[in-house]
N, C-alpha and C positions, 0 to 999 in steps of 0.2 A: 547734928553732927555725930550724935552718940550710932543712930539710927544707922546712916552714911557708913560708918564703923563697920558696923554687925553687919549691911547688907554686903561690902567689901570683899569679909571675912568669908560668909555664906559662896561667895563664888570664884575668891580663888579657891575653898575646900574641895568645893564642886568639880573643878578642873582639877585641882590636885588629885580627886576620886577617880575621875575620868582620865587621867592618865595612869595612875597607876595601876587599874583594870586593864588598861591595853598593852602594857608591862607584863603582866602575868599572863596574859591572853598569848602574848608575842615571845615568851620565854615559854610558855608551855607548847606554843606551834613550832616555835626548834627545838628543841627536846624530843616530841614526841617525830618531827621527820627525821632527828637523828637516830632516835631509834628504831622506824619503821627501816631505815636505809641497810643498817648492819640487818637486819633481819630478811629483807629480799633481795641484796644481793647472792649471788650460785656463789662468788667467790671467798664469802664469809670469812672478810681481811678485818673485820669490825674498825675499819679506819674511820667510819667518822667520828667527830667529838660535839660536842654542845655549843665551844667557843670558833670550830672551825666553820661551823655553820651555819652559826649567828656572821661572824663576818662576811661568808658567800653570799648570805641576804642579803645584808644590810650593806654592805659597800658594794657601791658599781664597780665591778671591777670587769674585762676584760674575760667574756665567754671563751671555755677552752674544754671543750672537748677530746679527749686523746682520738676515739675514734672517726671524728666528723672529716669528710673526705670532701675538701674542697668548702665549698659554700652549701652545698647538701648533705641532707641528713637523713639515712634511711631506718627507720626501724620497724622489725617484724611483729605483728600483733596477733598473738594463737591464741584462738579462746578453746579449750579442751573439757570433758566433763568432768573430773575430775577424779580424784580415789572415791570409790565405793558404788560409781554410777557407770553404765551401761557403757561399752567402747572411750573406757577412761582416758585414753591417752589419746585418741582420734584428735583431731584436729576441725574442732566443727567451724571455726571462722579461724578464715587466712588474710590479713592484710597486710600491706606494706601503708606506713604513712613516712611522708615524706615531708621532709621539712628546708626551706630555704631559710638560712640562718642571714642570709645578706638583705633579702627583702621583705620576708615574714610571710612567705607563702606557705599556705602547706594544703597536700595533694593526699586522696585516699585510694589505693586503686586493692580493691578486691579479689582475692583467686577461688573460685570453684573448690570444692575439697574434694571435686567427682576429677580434677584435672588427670591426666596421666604423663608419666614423663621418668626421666630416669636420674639416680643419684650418682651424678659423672663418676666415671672412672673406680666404677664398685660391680657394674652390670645386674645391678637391683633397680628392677622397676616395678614402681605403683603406681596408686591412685597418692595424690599429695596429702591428702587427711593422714593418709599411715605414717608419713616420714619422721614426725615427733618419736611416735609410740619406738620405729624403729632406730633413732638415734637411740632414745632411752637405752634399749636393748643391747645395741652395740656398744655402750659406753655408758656402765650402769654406776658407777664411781664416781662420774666427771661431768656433771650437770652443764658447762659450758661447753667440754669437746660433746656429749651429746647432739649440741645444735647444729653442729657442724654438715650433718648430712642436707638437714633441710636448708640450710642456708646455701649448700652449694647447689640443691634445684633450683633453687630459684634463683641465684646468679643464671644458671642454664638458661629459664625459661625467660627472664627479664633483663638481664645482662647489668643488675644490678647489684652489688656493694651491700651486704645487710651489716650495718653499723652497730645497731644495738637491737637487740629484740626480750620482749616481755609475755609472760605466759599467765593467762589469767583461767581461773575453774569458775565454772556454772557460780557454785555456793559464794565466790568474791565475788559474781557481776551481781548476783542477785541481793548482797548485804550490801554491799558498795552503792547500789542505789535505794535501799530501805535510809541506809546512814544519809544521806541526805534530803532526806525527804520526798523519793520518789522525783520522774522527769514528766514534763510537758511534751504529746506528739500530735500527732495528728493521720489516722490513719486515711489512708485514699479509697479505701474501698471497708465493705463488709466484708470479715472475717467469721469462718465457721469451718475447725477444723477437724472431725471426731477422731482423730489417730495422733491425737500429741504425745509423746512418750510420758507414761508416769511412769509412780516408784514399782519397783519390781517385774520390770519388761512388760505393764500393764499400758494401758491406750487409758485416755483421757479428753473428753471435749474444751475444746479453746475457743470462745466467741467475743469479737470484738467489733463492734457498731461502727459504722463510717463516720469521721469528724475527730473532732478534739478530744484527749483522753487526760489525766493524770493518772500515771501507772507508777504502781509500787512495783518493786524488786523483784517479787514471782512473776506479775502480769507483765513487767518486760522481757524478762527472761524469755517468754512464753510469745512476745509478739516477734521478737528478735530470731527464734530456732523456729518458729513455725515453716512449714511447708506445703504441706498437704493439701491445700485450699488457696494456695497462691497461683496466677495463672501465667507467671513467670519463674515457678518452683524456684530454684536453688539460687538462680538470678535475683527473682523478686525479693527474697531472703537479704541476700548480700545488702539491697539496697535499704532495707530496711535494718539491718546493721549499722551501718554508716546513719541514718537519720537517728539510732539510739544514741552512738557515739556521740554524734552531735548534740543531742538537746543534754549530755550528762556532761558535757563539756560546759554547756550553758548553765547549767546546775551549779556547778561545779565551782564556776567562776562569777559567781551573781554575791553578790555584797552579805545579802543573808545566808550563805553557806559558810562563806569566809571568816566571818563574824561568830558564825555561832561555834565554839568551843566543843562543846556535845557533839556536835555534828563532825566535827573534823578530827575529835579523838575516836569516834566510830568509825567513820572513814577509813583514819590513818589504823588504824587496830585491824579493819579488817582486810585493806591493803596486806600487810606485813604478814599474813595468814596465811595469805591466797594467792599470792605474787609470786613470779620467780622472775628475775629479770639477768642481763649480764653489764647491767647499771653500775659502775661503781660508786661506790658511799660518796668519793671526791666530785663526783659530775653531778648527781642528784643537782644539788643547788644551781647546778650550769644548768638544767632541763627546767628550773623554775622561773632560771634569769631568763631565758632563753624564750617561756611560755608569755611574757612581757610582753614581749616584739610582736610576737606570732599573727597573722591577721586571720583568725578564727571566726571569722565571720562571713568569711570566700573560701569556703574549703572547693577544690577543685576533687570531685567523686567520680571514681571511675569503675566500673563491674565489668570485670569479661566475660561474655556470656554467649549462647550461640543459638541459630535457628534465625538470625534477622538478616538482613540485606550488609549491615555492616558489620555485624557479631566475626568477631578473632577468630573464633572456634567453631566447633564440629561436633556432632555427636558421632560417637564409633562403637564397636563392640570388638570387646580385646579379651580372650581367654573368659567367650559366657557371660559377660558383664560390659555393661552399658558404662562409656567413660567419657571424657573432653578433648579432644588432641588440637592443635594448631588447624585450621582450613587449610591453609596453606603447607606446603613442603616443612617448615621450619618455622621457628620463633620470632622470626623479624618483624611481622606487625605488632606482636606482641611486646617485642625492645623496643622499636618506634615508639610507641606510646607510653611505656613506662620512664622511658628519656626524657619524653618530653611533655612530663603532666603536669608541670607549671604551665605548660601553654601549650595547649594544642593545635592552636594557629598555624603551626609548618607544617602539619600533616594535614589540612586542610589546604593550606596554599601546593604542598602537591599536589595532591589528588587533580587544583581546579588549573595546574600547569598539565598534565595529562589529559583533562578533557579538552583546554583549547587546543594538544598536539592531533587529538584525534586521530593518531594511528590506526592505518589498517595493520590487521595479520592475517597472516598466512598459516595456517597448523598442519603438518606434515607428524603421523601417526607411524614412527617408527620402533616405536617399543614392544608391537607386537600384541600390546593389548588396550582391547578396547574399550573398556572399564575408564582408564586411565585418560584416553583422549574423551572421553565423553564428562568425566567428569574437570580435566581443564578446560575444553569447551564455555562449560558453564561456570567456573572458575572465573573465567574470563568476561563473561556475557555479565555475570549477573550479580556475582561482587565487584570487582573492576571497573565495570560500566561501560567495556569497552562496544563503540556500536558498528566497529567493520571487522569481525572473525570471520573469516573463511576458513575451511578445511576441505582439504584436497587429499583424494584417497591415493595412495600408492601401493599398489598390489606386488612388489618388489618384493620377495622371499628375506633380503637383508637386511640387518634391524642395526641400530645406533646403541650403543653402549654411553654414550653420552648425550645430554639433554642441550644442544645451543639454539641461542638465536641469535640470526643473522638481519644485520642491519644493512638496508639498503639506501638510507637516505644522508651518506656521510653523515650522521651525527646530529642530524638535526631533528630526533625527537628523544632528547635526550635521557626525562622524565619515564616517557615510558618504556624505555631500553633498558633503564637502572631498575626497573620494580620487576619485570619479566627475570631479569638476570638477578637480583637480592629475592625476589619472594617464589621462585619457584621449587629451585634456583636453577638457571643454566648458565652456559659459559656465552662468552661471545666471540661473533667472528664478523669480518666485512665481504669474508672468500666465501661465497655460496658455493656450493660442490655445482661440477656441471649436471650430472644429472637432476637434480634441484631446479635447476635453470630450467632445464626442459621441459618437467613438469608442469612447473609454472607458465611455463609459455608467453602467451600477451597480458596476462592477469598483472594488474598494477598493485603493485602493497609496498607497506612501506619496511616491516621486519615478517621474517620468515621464521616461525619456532618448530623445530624438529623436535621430537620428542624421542627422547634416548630410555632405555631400559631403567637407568641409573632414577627415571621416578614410579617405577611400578610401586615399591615399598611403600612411598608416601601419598600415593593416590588412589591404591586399589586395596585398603582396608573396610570392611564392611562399615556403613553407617547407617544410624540409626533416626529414626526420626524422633522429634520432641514428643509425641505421643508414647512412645514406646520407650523413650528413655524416664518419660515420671512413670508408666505402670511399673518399670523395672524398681524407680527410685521405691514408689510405694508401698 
């Protein structure tokens, strides 16, 4: 009995140990996100507290973000190099991740930093790696109005809401995974790249074997920025970005990271360093509750990238330099897909409603230049897919100041009447001019696109081929 006693005693101590370690464990992990929070947020309200945060955890309560638009959640992810390192404030990774707070999806879509585009309503146009540096510049005071420029190209270019966004330097990515004990990847190919950037505008070789790796902090750093040797350059990049992200998430979230104390006051330390976010102290815990639900284990990845049969984009040369612009007239395939990166499914079920329409066209070269019809010709031929373009010359001295097409089958190729008129863009009409008529003569078609002056701008800029835009890159 005596025995019985002792052994009793020995294991409620036991438990009473084991819990009061998870006690300190669990009061030192709010504590220290309470202080990493006043510390990275730009708006430095030091609102949060110890007991406010403890209860954000610990009770379910009722996620509420001020800025969450709808059931989606956008946030901007700039990884920049930091103070003291080579085009400090550049923008070397641009993502949007997106988050569905109703079903726990969430979406990664990637921008080029070679992108070119303009900061609405300022008449400043770059390449998008600059727009940080140049927020900074214009609003060197106001770390949140700062972002305001780059937030508003990319509402331009993706017709998207940036809800919250987070700025991380070289020196955080690469402590941030030293603190947890480095990530699991697996590269696809052999890496050998002699032109890595080292310290002081020096080059450096980067080699990394095909297969399974674990990498510490420098060595991802280094597989994440590489280029030079990738045979998808800035593209191939991105996507290996999104694979770091991912296995640091898996890191990140694995029982022995969470568990170890060391590790999450390195973490959280070097977070609060290297961070800038426009998080507030009171949501932190809402993006904790929030990472609960989340299904991280379907990330939907998307890179825009150009030179392929479906690639968004275009290599161009704008002022001497080699950059990315829309293939198209304008940004609509690029809103398309940013809309709808929980599922891409409707942009696929158009496409295969377009092929069973099978439209013919007709293309009538009325802008005067030939640049232009030659290259919507193959606009049309060879991203599109369409397999009846005719063009029909008219030697007519008068040219169209406007771009339409004309539908001749009442309405009834509806799909590809709406992508001619959104992705060019032109206008529409059902009145074919009679001269038009006569041209055409017995020829059967089913839309007829005139080409109007109104796309010389977005069609006759020099472009460049993927060769000559990595020698440029190099």
């Amino acid at each position: 009995m005596k025995i019985k006693n002792i052994f009793i005693k020995l294991v409620f101590g036991l438990a009473f140990f084991i819990v009061f370690i998870g006690l300190i464990h669990g009061a030192f992990f709010i504590w220290k996100i309470t202080e990493v929070e006043n510390k990275i947020n730009v708006k430095n309200d030091n609102s949060a507290s110890f007991f406010g945060t403890f209860k954000n955890i610990v009770v379910p309560n009722k996620i509420n973000l001020e800025k969450a638009n709808g059931e989606r959640i956008n946030i901007l992810l700039l990884g920049i190099a930091g103070k003291g390192k080579p085009g400090s404030n550049l923008a070397d990774t641009i993502m949007i991740a997106s988050l569905n707070t109703k079903t726990g999806k969430v979406a990664l879509l990637s921008i080029p930093r070679d992108l070119y585009a303009e900061v609405p309503n300022t008449g400043y146009e770059n390449k998008i790696n600059t727009i940080y540096g140049y927020g900074l510049g214009s609003y060197p005071e106001n770390s949140e109005k700062s972002m305001e420029p780059m937030k508003a190209m990319i509402k331009n270019i993706t017709s998207l809401d940036i809800d919250y966004w987070v700025v991380l330097n070289f020196d955080g990515f690469q402590k941030a995974i030293d603190a947890i004990g480095g990530i699991n990847i697996t590269s696809e190919r052999d890496i050998y790249d002699p032109k890595y950037p080292g310290p002081n505008y020096s080059y450096e070789i980067f080699e990394l074997k095909k297969g399974f790796h674990h990498l510490d902090g420098a060595t991802a750093l280094k597989y994440a920025r590489m280029r030079h040797d990738d045979p998808e350059s800035d593209f191939g990049r991105a996507k290996r970005q999104q694979q770091v992200m991912q296995a640091v998430k898996n890191k990140i979230f694995s029982t022995g990271t969470l568990l170890n104390a060391v590790a999450l006051n390195q973490l959280l330390n070097v977070l609060g360093e290297n961070v800038k976010t426009n998080i507030s102290s009171s949501e932190l815990e809402d993006f904790i509750k929030l990472a609960r639900k989340l299904d991280t284990d379907n990330i939907n990845n998307i890179v825009l990238d150009a030179w392929k049969s479906d690639s968004l984009l275009k290599g161009s040369r704008i002022y001497q330099t080699s950059a990315l612009i829309p293939r198209i007239g304008n940004w609509s395939e690029v809103q398309d897909i940013a809309q709808n990166i929980f599922d891409t499914n409707e942009i696929k079920r158009t496409r295969e409603e377009i092929a069973k329409e099978n439209a013919s066209v007709i293309l009538i070269n009325k802008s005067g230049n030939e640049l232009v019809l030659k290259r919507l010709t193959a606009l049309l031929k060879d991203s599109f897919g369409y397999k009846n373009v005719v063009v029909l010359s008219d030697f007519g001295k008068s040219l169209e100041n406007e771009t339409f097409v004309y539908d001749l089958t009442g309405k009834n190729k509806p799909f590809t009447l709406n992508e001619l008129i959104k992705k060019l863009p032109a206008k529409t009409s059902e009145n074919l001019d009679a001269k038009y008529k006569k041209l055409i003569g017995n020829v059967s078609t089913d839309l007829v696109l005139v080409i109007g002056k109104d796309l010389i701008p977005r069609y006759s800029l020099a472009e460049v081929s993927f060769k000559d835009y990595n020698e440029d890159e190099n």
